[in-house]
C-alpha angles and dihedrals in degrees: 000000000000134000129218117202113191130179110233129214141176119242104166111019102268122202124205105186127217114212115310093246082064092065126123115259125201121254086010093057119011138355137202120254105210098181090049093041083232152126122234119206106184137163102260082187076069095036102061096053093055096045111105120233099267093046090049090050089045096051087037087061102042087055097063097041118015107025095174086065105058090087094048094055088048099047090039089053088047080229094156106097125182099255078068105035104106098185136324132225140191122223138153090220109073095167114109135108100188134019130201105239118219114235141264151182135258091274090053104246124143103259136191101209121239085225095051084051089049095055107052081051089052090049092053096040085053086057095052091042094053089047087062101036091083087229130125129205127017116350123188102240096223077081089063103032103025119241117299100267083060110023118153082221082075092070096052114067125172135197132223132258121229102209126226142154130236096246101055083251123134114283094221146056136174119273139179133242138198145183111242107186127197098217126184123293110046091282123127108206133169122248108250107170138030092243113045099312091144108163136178090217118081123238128186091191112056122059096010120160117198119214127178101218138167118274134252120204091252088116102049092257127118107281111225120265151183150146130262136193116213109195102206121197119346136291124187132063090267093052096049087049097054091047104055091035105055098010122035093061100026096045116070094197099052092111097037083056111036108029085082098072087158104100088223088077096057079046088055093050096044092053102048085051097052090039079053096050098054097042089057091038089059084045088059103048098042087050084059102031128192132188095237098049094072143124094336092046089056088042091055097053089045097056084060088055091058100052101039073060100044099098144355095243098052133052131162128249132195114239131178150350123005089024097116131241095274084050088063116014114001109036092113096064091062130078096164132018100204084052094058107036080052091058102122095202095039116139106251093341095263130203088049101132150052124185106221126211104219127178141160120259156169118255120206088268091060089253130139113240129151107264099210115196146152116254124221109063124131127176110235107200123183112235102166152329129229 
């Protein structure tokens, strides 16, 4: 069996959540500098033993009454020291009152999981193997996988990656997110309230979510990396049993899938979905166009393109939260995006929305101006097989 190692980047900031009881609060886990411009996620475990009598009474009190307040005492008695301090981030959206934390092992380092990595492959692998099914339509996928006692996803395994950057410095910061929605017809307008709201003018107030991700090197800092196995086919006598037993007559695919045993060919597929994937994405937002969705956004999305196409032993692959359903499950049912969300009988007119990673930024002229991207892309490299 062979055994695929591959360096991982980040290329857009990616978030993978932990339950949502795990999430930062404000004032108990992290607070807003506004003089910094910046957010402050600190260990409120280290916090209570340090406060004094009269802070701990004060907190204590706002708690119970006036919970939006807890961050602003602590801010205004400079009470986050550096022994608490977990990591600091600036931002120009200082907004949030909760964040959904990334998530981590045991040790407490930032992770991308094996399984989140196995996924987005089997999505992809479901798309090449319904191209070459001959079907149209909808297709149960125990046709293209086996059923689970047997499933060909059984023989790939795949590790996960610890996340680090180059300069020692913390792998994550704090990023907004927004809905953007392609409504008929033909408009492209940003969610702006829980219930309808739809509006052609952007907010970054109103209907912000807050994710701590991964970061990626557009603002000059260190993107996260890290390395990942990927165990393709089986090896043992176990394994081998189980295979000819319950896979090599029941599983149609088997050969499709495990007679490439060259890693070059998973990086192929990889890379045709994920050219796929933009081309159709740029079909869809310039079939609901927004102002504010202009030259940089397709810039953006080109500069994917690019490096998906750089070399023949790297590709980039979508992991992860906010990346949509198609990203994950249901990509190989779709040719075209405009032509299904246009469907007038589709069931609940799929393929809608995009969540949109949106940030403040610097441009080369040392000028402010809104960087719009879409989140999920990491950079899968081939070291070496073994």
């Amino acid at each position: 069996m062979p055994v695929f190692h591959f360096h991982l980047q980040v290329i857009t900031p990616v978030h993978i959540g932990k339950e949502r009881t795990k999430d930062y609060i404000s004032g108990l886990d992290f607070m807003y500098d506004e003089n910094k411009g910046e957010y402050q996620v600190y260990s409120f475990n280290k916090l209570l033993p340090s406060l004094e009598q009269r802070h701990l009474n004060a907190i204590t009190s706002y708690l119970l009454d006036r919970p939006d307040k807890v961050s602003e005492y602590i801010s205004s008695q400079h009470l986050i020291t550096e022994n608490i301090l977990c990591y600091s981030w600036p931002s120009a959206y200082g907004t949030a009152r909760e964040i959904r934390r990334h998530i981590q092992d045991g040790l407490g380092n930032w992770i991308i999981p094996g399984s989140s990595l196995k996924g987005s492959i089997r999505s992809i692998l479901a798309t090449y193997l319904y191209r070459h099914s001959g079907k149209k339509g909808k297709i149960n996928l125990e046709d293209l996988f086996g059923k689970i006692e047997n499933n060909l996803m059984r023989f790939i395994q795949v590790s996960d990656s610890k996340m680090t950057c180059s300069d020692g410095s913390v792998p994550v910061g704090i990023y907004p997110i927004k809905i953007f929605s392609g409504d008929l017809p033909d408009k492209g307008m940003w969610k702006d309230a829980r219930n309808g709201g739809h509006k052609a003018q952007f907010s970054s107030e109103h209907f912000v979510s807050f994710y701590e991700m991964l970061n990626d090197d557009y603002s000059g800092t260190p993107p996260a990396e890290g390395r990942t196995t990927i165990r393709w086919g089986w090896d043992g006598e176990k394994a081998i049993h189980l295979f000819n037993a319950r896979v090599k007559n029941q599983v149609k695919n088997v050969d499709l899938i495990f007679n490439h045993e060259d890693p070059k060919w998973l990086i192929q597929r990889i890379r045709e979905h994920t050219n796929n994937f933009l081309k159709k994405e740029m079909a869809y937002f310039r079939a609901f166009p927004n102002k504010y969705l202009q030259e940089d956004f397709f810039g953006e999305l080109e500069r994917l393109m690019k490096e998906n196409e750089k070399d023949e032993k790297s590709c980039l692959l979508r992991v992860g939260g906010n990346v949509g359903w198609h990203s994950i499950t249901g990509d190989w049912q779709y040719d075209d995006y405009v032509a299904a969300r246009k469907q007038p009988n589709s069931h609940r007119n799929q393929l809608k929305t995009r969540k949109i990673l949106f940030d403040l930024t610097l441009d080369e002229n040392n000028e402010e101006h809104i960087r719009f991207t879409l989140p999920g892309f990491v950079k899968l490299t081939l070291e070496k097989v073994e």
